[in-house]
C-alpha positions as CSV (number, residue, x, y, z in Angstrom):
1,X,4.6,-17.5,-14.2
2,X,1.6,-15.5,-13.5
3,X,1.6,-11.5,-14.1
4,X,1.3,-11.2,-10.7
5,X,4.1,-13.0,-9.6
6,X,6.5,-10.7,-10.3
7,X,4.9,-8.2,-7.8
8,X,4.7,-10.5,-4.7
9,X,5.7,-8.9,-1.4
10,X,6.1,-10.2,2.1
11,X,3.4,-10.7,4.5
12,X,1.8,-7.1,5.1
13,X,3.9,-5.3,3.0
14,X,2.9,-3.0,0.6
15,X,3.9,-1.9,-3.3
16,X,4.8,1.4,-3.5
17,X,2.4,3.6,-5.1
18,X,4.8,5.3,-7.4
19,X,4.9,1.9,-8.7
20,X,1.5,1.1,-9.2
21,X,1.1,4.5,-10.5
22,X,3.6,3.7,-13.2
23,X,2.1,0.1,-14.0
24,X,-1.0,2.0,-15.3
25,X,0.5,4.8,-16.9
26,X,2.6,2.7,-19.4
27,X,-0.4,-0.3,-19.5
28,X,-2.3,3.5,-20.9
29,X,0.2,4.2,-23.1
30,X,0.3,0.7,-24.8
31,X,-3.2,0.2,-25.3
32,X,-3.7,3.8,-26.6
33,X,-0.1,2.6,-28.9
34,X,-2.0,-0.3,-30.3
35,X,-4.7,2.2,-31.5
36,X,-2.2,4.1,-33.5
37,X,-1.5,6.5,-30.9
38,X,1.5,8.7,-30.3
39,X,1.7,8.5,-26.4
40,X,3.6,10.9,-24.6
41,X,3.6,10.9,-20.3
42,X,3.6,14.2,-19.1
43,X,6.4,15.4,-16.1
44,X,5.5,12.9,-13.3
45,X,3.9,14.5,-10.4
46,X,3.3,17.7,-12.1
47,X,-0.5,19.3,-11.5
48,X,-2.3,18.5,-15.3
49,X,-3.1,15.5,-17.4
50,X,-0.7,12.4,-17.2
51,X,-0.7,11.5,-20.6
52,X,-0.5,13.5,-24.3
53,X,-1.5,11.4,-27.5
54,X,-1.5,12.5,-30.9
55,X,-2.6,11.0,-34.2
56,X,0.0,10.1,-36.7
57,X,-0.8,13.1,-38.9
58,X,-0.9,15.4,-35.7
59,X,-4.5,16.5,-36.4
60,X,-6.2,14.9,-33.2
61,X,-4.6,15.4,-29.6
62,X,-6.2,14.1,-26.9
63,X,-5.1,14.6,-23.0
64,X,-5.5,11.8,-20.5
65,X,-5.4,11.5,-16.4
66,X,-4.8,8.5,-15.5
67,X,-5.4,6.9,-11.6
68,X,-3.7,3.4,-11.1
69,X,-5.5,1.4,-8.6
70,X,-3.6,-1.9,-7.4
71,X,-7.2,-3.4,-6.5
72,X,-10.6,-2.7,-7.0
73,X,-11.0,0.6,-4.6
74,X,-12.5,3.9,-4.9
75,X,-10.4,6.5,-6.3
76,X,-9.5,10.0,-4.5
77,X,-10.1,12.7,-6.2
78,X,-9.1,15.4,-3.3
79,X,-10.5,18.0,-1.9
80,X,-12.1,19.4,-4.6
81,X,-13.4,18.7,-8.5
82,X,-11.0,21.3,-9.6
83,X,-8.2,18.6,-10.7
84,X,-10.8,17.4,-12.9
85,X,-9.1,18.0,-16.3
86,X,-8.6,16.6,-19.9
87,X,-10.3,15.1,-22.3
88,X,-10.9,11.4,-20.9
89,X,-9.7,9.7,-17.6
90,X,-8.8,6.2,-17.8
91,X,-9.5,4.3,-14.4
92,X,-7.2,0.8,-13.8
93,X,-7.7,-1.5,-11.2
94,X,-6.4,-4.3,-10.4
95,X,-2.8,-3.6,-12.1
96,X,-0.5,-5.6,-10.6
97,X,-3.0,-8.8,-12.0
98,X,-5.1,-8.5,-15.3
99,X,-5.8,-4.4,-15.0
100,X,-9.6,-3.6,-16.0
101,X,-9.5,-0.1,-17.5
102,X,-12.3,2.2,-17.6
103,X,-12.5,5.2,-20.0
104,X,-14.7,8.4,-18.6
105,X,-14.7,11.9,-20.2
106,X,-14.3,14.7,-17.2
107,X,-18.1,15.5,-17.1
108,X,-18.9,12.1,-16.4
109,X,-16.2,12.0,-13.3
110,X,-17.7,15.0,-11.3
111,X,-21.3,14.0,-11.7
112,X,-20.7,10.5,-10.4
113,X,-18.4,12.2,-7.3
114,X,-19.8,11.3,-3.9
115,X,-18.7,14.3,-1.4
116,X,-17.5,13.4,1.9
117,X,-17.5,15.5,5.1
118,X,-15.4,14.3,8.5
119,X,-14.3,16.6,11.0
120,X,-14.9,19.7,9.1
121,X,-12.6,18.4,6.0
122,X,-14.1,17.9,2.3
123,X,-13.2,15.2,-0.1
124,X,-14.7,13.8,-3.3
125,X,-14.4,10.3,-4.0
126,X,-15.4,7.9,-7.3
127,X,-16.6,4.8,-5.5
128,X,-16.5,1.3,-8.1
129,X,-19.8,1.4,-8.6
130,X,-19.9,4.5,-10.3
131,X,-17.0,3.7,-12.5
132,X,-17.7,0.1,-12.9
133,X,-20.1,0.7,-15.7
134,X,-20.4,-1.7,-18.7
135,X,-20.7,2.0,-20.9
136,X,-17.4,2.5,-18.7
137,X,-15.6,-0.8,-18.9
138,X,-12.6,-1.6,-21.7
139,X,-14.3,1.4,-23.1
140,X,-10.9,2.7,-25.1
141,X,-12.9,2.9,-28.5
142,X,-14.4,5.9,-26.5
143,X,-11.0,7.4,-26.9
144,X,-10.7,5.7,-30.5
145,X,-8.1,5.0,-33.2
146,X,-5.7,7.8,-34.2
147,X,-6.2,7.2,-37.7
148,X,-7.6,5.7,-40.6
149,X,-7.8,1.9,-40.1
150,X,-5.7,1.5,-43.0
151,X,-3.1,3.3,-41.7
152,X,-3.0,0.7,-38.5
């Protein structure tokens, strides 16, 4: 059975995005786990990072936003770069199939933002060609291990 499989809806029908939301969150928190990570989600729909990780000797703490994309879109980022926090932001598309991650720090988000204007309303976008960078792509050793690598 393919990944995918279990995720099949009827014609037209929609996954909820709570639910893809959650298939990148926890595909986050395993990668950054098989780095030697202590991965922690933060209170879901709370205004702040989505993820807290932590070496095992507590001396390195990084926080993480994560945006889940079920296919390769551009993400929302609102109607300003304010939400723009933590130290990296981990981008997955495609997460109901094989989910392509893509590691940016914060700085990196809001200068490859495209603004939008319609009807008097601002919004900021990151459109996949700005994210889709090979610098970008898999790029979790940008984040790194949480440790020695004898102590993975």
């Amino acid at each position: 059975m393919k990944a995918e499989e279990g995720f099949q809806q009827g014609p037209g029908s929609k996954l909820d995005p709570q639910i893809v939301g959650n298939v990148g969150l926890y595909y986050c928190c395993y990668k950054l786990s098989l780095m030697g990570w202590n991965v922690m989600p933060t209170a879901r729909n709370a205004r702040g990072v989505d993820l807290i990780a932590y070496s095992y000797d507590a001396t390195r703490l990084v926080s993480i936003q994560v945006k889940s994309l079920s296919k390769r879109s551009a993400v929302p980022l609102g109607a300003s770069l304010d939400k723009v926090m933590g130290h990296y932001w981990v981008i997955l598309n495609q997460v109901l199939a094989t989910p392509v991650a893509y590691v940016l720090q914060p700085a990196e988000v809001t200068a490859l933002a495209k603004r939008q204007e319609k009807d008097g309303k601002v919004s900021f976008w990151l459109d996949p060609p700005q994210y889709e960078q090979d610098r970008f792509r898999e790029g979790w050793m940008r984040i790194g291990h949480a440790g020695p690598s004898s102590q993975l």
